[in-house]
Each structure stands twice: as structure tokens, then as C-alpha cells.
PyMOL Python script that loads the backbone (N, CA, C, O; Angstrom):
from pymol import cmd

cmd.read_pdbstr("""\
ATOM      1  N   UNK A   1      13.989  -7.650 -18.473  1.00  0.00           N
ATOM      2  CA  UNK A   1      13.697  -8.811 -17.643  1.00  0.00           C
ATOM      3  C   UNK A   1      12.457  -8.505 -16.814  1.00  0.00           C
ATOM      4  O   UNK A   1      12.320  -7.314 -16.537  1.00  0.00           O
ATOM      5  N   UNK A   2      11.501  -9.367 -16.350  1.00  0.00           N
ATOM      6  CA  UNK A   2      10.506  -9.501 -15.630  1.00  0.00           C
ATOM      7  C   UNK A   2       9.939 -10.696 -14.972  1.00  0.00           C
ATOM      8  O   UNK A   2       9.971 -11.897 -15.241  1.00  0.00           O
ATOM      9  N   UNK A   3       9.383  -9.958 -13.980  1.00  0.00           N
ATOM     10  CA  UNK A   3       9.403 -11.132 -12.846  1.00  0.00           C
ATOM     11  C   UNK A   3       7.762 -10.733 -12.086  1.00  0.00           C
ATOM     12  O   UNK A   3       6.755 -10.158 -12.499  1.00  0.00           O
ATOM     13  N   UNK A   4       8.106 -11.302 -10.955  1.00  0.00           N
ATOM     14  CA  UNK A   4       6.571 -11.147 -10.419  1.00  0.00           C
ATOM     15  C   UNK A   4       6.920 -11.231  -9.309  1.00  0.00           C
ATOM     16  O   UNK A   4       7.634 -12.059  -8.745  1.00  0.00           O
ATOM     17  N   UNK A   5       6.326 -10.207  -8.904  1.00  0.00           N
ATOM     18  CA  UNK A   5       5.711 -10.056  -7.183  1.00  0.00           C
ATOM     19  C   UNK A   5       4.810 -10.207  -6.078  1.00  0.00           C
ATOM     20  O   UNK A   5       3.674  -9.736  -6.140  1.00  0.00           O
ATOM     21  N   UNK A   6       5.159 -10.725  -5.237  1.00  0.00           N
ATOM     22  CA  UNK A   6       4.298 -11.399  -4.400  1.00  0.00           C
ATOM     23  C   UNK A   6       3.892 -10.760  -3.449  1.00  0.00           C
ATOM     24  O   UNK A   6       4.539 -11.128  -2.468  1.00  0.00           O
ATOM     25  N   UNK A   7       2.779  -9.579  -3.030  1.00  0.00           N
ATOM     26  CA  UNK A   7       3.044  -9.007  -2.005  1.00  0.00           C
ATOM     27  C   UNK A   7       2.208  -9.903  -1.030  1.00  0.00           C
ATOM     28  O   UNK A   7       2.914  -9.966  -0.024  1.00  0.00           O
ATOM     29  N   UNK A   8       1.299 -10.481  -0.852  1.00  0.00           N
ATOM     30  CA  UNK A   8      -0.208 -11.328  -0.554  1.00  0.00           C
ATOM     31  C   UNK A   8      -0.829 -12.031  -0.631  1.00  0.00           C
ATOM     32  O   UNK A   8      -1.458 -12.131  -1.684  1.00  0.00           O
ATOM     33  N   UNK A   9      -1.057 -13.025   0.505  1.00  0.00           N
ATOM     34  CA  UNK A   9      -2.169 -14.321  -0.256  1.00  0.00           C
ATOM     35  C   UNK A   9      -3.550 -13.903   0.067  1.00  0.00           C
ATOM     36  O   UNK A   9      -3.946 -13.423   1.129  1.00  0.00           O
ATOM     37  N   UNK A  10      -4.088 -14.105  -0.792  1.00  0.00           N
ATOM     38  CA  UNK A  10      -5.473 -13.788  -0.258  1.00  0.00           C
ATOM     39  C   UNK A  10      -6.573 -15.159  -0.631  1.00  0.00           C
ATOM     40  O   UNK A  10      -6.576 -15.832  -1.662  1.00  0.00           O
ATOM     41  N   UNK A  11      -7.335 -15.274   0.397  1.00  0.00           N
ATOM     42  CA  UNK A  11      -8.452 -16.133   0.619  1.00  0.00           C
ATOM     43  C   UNK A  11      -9.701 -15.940   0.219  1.00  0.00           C
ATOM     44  O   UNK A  11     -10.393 -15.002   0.616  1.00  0.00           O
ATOM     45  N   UNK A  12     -10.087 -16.846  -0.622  1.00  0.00           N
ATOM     46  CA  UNK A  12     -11.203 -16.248  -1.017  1.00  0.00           C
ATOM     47  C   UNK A  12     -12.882 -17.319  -1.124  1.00  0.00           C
ATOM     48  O   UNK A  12     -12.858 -18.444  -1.622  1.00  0.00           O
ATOM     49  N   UNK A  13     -13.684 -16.933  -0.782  1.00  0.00           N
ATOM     50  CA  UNK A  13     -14.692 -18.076  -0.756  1.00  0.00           C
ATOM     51  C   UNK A  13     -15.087 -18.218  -2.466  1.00  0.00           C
ATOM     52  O   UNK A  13     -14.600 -17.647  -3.441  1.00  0.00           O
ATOM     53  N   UNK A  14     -16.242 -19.289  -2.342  1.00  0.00           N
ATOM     54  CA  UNK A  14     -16.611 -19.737  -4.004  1.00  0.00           C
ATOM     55  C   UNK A  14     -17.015 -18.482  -4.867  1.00  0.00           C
ATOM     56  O   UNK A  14     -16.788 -18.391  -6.073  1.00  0.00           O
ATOM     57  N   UNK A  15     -17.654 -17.509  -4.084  1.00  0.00           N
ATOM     58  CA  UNK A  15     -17.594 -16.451  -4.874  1.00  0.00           C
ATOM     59  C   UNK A  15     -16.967 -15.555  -5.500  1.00  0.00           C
ATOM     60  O   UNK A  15     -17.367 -14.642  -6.223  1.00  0.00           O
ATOM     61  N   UNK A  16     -15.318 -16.070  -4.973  1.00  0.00           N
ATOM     62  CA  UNK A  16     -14.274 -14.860  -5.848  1.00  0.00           C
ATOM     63  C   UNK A  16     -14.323 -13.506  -4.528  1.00  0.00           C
ATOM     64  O   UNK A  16     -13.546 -12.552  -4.555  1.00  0.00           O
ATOM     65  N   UNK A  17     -15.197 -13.668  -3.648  1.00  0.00           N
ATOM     66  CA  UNK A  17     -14.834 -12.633  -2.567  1.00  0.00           C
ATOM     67  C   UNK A  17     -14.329 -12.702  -1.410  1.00  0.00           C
ATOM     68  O   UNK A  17     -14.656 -13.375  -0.432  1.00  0.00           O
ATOM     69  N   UNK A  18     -13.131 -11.627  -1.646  1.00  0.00           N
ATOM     70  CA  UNK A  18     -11.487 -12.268  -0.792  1.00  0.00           C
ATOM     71  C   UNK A  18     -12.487 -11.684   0.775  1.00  0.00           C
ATOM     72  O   UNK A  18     -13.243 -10.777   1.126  1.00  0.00           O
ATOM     73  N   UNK A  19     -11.775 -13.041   1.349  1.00  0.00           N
ATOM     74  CA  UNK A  19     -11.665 -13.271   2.494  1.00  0.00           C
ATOM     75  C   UNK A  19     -10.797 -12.788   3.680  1.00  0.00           C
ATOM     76  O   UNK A  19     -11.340 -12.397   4.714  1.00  0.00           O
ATOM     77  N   UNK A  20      -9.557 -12.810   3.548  1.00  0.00           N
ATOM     78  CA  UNK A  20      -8.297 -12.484   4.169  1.00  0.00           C
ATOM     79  C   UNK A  20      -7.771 -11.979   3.264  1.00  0.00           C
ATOM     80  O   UNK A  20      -8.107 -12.063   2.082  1.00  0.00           O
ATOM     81  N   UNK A  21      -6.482 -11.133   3.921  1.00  0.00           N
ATOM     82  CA  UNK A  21      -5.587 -11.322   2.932  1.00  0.00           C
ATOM     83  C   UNK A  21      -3.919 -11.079   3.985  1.00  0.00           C
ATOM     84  O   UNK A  21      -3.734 -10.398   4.994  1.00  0.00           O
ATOM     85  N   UNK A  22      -3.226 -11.718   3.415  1.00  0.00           N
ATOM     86  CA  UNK A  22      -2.035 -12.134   4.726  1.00  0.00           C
ATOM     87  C   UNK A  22      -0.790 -11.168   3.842  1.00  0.00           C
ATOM     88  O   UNK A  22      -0.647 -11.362   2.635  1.00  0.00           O
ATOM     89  N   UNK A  23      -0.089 -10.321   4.445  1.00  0.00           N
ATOM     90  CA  UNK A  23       0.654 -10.036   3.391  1.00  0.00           C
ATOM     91  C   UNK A  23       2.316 -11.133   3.840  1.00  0.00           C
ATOM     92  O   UNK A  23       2.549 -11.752   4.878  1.00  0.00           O
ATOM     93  N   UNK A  24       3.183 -10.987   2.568  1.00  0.00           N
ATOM     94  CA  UNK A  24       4.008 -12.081   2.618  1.00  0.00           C
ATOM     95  C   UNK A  24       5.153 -11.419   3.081  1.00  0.00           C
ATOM     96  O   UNK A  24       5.392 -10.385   2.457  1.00  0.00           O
ATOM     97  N   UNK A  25       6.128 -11.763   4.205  1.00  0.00           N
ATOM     98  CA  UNK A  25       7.363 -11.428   4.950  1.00  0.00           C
ATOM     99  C   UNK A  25       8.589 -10.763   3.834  1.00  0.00           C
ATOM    100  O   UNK A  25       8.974 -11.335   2.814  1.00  0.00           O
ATOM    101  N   UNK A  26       8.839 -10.053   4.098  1.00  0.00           N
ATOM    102  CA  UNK A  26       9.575  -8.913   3.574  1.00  0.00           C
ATOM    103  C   UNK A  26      11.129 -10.134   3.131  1.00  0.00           C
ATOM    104  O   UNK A  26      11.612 -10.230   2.003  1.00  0.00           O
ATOM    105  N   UNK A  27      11.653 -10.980   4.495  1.00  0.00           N
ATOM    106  CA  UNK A  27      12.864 -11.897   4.588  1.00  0.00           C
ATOM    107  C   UNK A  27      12.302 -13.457   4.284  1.00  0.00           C
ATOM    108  O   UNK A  27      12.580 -14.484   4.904  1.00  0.00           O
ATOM    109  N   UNK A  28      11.589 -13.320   3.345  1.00  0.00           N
ATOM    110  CA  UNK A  28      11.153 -14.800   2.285  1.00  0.00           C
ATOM    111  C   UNK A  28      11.028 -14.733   1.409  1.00  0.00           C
ATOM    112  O   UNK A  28      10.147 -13.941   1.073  1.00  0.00           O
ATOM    113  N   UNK A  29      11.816 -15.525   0.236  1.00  0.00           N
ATOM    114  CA  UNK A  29      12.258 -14.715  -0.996  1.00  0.00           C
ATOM    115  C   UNK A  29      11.209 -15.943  -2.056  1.00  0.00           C
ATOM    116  O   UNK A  29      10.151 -16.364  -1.589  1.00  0.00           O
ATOM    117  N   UNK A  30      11.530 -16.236  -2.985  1.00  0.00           N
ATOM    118  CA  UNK A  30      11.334 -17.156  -3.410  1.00  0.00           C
ATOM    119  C   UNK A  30       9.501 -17.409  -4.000  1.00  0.00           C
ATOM    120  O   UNK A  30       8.593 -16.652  -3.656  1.00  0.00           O
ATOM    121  N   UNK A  31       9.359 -18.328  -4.696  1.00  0.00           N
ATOM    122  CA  UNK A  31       7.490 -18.479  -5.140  1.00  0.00           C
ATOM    123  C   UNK A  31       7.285 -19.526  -4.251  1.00  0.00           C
ATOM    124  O   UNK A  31       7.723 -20.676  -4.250  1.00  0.00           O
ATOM    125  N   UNK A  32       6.195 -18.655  -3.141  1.00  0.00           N
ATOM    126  CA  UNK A  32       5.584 -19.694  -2.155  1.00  0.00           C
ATOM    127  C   UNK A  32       4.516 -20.764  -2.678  1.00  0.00           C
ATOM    128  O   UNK A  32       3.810 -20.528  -3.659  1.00  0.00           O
ATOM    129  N   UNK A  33       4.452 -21.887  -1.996  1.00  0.00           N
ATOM    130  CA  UNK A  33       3.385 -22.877  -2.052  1.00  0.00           C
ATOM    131  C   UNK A  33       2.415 -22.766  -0.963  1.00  0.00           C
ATOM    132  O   UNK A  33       2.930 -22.702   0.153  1.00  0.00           O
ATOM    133  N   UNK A  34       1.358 -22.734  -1.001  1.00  0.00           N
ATOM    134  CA  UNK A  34       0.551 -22.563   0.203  1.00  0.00           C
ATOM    135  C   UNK A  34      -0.494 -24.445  -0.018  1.00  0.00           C
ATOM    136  O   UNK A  34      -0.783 -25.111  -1.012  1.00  0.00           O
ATOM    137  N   UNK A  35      -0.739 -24.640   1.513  1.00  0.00           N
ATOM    138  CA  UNK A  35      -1.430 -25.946   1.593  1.00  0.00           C
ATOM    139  C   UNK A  35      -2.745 -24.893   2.596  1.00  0.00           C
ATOM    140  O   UNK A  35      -2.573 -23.772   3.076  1.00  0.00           O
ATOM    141  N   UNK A  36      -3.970 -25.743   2.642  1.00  0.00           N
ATOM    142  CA  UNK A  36      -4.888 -25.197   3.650  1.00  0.00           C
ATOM    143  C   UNK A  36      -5.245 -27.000   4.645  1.00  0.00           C
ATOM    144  O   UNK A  36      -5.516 -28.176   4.400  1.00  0.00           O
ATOM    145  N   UNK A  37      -5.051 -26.297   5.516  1.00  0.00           N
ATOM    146  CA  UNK A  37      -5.995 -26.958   6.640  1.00  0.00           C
ATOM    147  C   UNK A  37      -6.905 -26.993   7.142  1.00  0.00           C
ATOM    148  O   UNK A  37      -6.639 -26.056   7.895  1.00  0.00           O
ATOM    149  N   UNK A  38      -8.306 -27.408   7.566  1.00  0.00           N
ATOM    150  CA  UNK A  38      -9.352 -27.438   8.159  1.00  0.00           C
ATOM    151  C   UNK A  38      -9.750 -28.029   9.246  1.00  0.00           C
ATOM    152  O   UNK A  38      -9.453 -29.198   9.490  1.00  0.00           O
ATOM    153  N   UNK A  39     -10.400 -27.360   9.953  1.00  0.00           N
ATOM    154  CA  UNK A  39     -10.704 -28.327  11.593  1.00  0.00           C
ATOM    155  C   UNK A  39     -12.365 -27.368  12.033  1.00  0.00           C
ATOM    156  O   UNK A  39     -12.630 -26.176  11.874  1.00  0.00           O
ATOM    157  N   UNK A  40     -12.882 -28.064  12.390  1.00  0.00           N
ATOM    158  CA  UNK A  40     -14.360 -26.926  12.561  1.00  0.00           C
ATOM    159  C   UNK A  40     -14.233 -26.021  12.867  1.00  0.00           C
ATOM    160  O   UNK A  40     -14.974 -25.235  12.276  1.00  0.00           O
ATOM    161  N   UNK A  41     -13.448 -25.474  13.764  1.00  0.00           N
ATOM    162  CA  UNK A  41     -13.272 -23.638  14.130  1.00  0.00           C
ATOM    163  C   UNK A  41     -12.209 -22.856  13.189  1.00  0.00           C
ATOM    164  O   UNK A  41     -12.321 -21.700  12.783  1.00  0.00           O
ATOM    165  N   UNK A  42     -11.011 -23.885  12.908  1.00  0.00           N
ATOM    166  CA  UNK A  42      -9.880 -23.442  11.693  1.00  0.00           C
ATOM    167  C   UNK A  42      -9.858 -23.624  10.738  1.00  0.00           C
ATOM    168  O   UNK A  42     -10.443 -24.616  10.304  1.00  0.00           O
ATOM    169  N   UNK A  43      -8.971 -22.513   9.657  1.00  0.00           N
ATOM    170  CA  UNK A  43      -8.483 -22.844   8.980  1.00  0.00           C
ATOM    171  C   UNK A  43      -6.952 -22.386   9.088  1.00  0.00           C
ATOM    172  O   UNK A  43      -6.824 -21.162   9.083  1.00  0.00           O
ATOM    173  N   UNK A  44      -5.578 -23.238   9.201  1.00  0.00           N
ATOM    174  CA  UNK A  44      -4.426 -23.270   8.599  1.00  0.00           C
ATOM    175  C   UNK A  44      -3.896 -22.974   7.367  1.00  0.00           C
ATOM    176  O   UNK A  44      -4.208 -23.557   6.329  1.00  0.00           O
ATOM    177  N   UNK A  45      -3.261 -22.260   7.440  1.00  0.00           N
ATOM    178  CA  UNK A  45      -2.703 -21.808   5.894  1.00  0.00           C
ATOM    179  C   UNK A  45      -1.295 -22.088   5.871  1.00  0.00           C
ATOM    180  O   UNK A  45      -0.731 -21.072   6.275  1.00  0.00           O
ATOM    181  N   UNK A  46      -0.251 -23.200   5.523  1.00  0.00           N
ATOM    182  CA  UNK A  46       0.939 -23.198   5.782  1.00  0.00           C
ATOM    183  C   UNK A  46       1.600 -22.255   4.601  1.00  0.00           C
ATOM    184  O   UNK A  46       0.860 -21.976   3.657  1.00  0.00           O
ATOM    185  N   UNK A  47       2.299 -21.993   4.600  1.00  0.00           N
ATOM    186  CA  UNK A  47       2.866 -21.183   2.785  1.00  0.00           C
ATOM    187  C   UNK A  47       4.803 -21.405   3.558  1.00  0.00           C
ATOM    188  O   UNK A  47       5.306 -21.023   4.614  1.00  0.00           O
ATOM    189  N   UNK A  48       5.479 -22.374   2.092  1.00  0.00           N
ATOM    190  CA  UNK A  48       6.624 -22.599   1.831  1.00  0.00           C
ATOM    191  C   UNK A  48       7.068 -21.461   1.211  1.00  0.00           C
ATOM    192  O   UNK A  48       6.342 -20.684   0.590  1.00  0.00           O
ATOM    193  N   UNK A  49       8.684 -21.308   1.427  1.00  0.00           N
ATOM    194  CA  UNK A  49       9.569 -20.605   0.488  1.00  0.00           C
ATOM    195  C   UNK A  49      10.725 -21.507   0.573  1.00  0.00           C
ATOM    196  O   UNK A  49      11.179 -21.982   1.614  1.00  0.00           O
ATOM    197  N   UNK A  50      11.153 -21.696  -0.604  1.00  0.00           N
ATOM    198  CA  UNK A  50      12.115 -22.095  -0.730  1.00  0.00           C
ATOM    199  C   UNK A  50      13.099 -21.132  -1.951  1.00  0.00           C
ATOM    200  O   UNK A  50      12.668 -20.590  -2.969  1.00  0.00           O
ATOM    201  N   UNK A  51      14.591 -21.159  -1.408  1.00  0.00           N
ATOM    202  CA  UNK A  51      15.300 -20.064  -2.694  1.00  0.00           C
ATOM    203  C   UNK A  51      16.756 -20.124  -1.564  1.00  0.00           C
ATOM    204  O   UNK A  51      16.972 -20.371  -0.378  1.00  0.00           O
ATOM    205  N   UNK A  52      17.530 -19.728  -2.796  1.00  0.00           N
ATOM    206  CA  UNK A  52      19.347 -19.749  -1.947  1.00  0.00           C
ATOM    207  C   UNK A  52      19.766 -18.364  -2.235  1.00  0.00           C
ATOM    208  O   UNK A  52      19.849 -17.720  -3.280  1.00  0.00           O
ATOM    209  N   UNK A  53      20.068 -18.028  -0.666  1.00  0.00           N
ATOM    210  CA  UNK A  53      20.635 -16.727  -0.605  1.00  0.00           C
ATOM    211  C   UNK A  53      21.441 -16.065  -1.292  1.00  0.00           C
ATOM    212  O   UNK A  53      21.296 -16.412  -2.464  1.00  0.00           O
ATOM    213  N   UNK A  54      22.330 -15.181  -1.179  1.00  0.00           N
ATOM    214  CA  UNK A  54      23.282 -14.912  -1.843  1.00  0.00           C
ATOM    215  C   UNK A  54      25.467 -15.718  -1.797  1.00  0.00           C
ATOM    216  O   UNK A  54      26.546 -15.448  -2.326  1.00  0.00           O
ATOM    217  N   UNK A  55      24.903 -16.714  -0.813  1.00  0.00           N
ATOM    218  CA  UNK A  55      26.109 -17.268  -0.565  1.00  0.00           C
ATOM    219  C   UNK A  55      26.055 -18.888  -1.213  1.00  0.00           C
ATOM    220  O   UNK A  55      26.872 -19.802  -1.106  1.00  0.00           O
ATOM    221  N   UNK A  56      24.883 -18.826  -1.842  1.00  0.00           N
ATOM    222  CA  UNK A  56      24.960 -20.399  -2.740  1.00  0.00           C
ATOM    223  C   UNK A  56      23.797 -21.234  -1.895  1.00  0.00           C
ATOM    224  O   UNK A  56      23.024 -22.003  -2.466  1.00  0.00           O
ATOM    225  N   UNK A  57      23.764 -20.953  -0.268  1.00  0.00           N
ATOM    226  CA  UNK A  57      22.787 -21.496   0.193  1.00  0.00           C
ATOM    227  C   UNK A  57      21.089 -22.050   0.374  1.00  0.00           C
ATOM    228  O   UNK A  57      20.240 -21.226   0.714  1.00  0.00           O
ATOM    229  N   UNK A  58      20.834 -23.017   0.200  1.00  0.00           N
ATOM    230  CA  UNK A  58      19.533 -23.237   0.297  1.00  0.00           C
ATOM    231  C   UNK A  58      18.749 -22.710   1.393  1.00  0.00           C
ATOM    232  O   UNK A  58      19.146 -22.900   2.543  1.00  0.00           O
ATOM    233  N   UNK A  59      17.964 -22.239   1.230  1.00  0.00           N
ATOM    234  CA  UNK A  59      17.066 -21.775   2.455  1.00  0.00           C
ATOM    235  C   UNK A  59      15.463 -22.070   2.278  1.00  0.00           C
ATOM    236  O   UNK A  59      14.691 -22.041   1.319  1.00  0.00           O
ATOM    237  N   UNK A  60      15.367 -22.305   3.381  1.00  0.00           N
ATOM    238  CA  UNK A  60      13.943 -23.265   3.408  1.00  0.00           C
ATOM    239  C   UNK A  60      12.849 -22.218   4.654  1.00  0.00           C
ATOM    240  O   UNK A  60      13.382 -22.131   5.760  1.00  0.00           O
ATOM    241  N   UNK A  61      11.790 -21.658   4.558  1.00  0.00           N
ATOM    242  CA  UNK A  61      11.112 -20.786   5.404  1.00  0.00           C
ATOM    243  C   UNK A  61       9.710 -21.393   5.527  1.00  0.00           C
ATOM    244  O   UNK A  61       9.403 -22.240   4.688  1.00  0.00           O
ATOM    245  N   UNK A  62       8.860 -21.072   6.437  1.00  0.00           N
ATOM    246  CA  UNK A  62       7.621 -21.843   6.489  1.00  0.00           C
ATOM    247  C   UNK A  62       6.714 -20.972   7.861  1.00  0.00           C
ATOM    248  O   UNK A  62       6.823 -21.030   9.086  1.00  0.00           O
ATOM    249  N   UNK A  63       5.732 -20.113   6.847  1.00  0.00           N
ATOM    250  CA  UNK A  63       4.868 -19.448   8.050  1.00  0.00           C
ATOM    251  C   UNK A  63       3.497 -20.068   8.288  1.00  0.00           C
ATOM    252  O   UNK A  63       2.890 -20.203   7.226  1.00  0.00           O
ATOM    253  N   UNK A  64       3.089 -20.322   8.939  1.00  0.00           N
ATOM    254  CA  UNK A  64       1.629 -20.536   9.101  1.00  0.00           C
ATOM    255  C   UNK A  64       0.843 -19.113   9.783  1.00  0.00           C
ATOM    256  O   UNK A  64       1.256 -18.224  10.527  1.00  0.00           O
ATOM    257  N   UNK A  65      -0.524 -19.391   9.116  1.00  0.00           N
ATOM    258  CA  UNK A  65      -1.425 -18.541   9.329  1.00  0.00           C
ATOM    259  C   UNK A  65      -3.059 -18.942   9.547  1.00  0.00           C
ATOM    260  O   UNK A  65      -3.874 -19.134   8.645  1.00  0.00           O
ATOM    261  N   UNK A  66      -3.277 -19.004  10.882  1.00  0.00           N
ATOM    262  CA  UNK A  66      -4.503 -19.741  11.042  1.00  0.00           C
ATOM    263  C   UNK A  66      -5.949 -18.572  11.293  1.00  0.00           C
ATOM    264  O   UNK A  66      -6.126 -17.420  11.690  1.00  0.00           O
ATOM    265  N   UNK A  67      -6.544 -19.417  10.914  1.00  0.00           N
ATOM    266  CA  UNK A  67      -8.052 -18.405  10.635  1.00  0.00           C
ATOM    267  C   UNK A  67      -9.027 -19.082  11.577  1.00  0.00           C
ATOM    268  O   UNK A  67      -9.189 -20.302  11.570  1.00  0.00           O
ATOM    269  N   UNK A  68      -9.631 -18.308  12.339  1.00  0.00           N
ATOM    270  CA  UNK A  68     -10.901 -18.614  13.611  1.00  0.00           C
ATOM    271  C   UNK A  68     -11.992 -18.165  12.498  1.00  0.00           C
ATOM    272  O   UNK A  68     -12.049 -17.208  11.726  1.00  0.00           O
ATOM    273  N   UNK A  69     -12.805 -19.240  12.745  1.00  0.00           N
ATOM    274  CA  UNK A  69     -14.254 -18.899  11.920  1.00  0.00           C
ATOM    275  C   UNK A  69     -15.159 -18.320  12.467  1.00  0.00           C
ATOM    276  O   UNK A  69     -16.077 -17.734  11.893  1.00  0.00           O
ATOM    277  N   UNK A  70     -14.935 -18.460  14.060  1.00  0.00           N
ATOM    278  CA  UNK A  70     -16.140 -18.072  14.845  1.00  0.00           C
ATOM    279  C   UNK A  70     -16.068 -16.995  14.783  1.00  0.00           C
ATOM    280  O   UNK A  70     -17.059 -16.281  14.632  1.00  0.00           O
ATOM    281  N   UNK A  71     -14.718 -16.500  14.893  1.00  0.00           N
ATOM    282  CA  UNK A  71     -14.598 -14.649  15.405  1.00  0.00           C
ATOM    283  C   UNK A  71     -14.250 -14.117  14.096  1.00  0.00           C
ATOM    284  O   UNK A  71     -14.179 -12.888  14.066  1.00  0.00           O
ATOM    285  N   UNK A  72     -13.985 -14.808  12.867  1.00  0.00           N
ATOM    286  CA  UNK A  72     -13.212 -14.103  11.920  1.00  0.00           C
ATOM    287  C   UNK A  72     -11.915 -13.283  12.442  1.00  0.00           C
ATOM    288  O   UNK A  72     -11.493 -12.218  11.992  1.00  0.00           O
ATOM    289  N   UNK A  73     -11.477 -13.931  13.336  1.00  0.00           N
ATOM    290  CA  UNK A  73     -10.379 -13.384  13.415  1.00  0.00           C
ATOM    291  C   UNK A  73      -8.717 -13.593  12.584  1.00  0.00           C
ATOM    292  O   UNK A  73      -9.120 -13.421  11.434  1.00  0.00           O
ATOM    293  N   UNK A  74      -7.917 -13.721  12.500  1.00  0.00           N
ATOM    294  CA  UNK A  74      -6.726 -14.509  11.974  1.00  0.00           C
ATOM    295  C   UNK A  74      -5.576 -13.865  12.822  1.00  0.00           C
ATOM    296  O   UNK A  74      -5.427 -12.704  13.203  1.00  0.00           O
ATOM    297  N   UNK A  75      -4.554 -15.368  13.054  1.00  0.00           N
ATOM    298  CA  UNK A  75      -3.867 -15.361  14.452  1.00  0.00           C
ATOM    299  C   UNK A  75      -2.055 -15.744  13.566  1.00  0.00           C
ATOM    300  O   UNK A  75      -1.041 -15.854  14.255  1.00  0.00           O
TER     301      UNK A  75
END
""", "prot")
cmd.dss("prot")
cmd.show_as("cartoon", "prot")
cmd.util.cbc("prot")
cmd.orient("prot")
């Protein structure tokens, strides 16, 4: 059996040269969806998980990760 692992999203401009890279929470299981946001100083990165624990349950997780352009920082 095989599967795939997610350790990281990484950001990358038109050139293919990563930008960020966010690594993904150890207690979020599941294949995330990521959306981006923009605002002149940001960028937002929301990233979904969705997946059911081990008791049948649905579980729904949702981190955001926002990026300062001015400072290159990420918050």
C-alpha cells in the first residue's frame, strides 16, 4: 500500500522559486486544500483538512498563514 505525505506547502513565484515554505501540523490529518488571498501588503494562505478520526468522526481543521510583503516576513 502507498500513500503520500504531506510534510509542506510551499509558495512559489512564476519562476518555480519557492518562496515560503509552511510546514503542515503534525494533528491534521487528511489532503489539504489551500485557497490564497491578496491585499497589497498580504498574502493569506487558508489550507483545509478535512478526515474522521478514529471514532467514525468527521473532523474539520483550518490554519491560516499570512505573508507580509514588505518585510517578507510570515505570521
Amino acid at each position: 500500500m502507498y500513500g503520500v505525505h504531506y510534510s509542506g506547502l510551499e509558495v512559489v513565484n512564476e519562476n518555480n522559486q519557492v518562496l515560503y515554505t509552511f510546514p503542515m501540523p503534525d494533528n491534521a490529518k487528511g489532503e489539504p486544500s489551500v485557497e490564497f488571498f491578496k491585499s497589497d501588503n498580504n498574502i493569506l494562505a487558508q489550507v483545509d483538512y478535512n478526515w474522521y478520526n478514529d471514532e467514525g468522526n468527521y473532523v474539520h481543521t483550518v490554519r491560516f498563514y499570512r505573508i507580509d510583503k514588505t518585510t517578507d516576513g510570515v505570521a
